[in-house]
C-alpha positions in Angstrom: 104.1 89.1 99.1 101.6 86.8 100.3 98.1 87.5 98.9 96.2 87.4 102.7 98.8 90.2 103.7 97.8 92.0 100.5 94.5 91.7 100.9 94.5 92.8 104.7 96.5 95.8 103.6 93.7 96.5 100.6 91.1 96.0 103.5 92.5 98.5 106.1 93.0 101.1 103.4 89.4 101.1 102.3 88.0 101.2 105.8 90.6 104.3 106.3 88.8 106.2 103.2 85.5 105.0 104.6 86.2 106.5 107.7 86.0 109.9 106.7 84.2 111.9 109.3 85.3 114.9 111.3 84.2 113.5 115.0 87.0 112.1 117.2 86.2 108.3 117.1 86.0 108.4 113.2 89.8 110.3 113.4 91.2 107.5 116.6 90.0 105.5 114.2 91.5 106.5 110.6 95.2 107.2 112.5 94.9 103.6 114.3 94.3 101.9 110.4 96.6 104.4 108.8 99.4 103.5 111.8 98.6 99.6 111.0 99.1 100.1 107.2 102.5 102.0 108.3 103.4 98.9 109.9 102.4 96.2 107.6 104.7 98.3 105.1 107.7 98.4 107.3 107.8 94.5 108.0 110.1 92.6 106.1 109.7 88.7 106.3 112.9 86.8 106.9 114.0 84.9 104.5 113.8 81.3 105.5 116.9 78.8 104.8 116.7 76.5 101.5 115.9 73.2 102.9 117.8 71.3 100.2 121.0 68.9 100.0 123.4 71.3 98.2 125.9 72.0 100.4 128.3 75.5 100.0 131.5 74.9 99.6 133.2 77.9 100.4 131.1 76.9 103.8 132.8 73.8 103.4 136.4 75.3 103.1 135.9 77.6 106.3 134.9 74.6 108.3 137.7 72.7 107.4 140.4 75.7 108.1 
């Protein structure tokens, strides 16, 4: 993983144990972070295509057909 998105993530759950107080803005609060951490778990970067000159050749073979 990149090491900004795994410092974001490191930064969000220290503000969420920070935010530890019973009043309603301090809970809004802790569920918003804890909802963002949720999130940056879920994503999955796409895989981007290698940018090289090797070319497949069953890709090759199923043009060709």
């Amino acid at each position: 993983m990149n090491p900004t998105y795994l410092l974001a993530r490191d930064h969000l759950q220290r503000a969420a144990v920070i935010l530890q107080g019973a009043d309603q803005q301090s809970r809004q609060l802790r569920h918003i972070i804890e909802r963002t951490i949720g999130l940056m778990d879920d994503f999955r970067p796409e895989e981007p295509e290698p940018r090289d000159n090797v070319f497949e050749l069953n890709a090759y073979r199923h043009l060709r057909s």
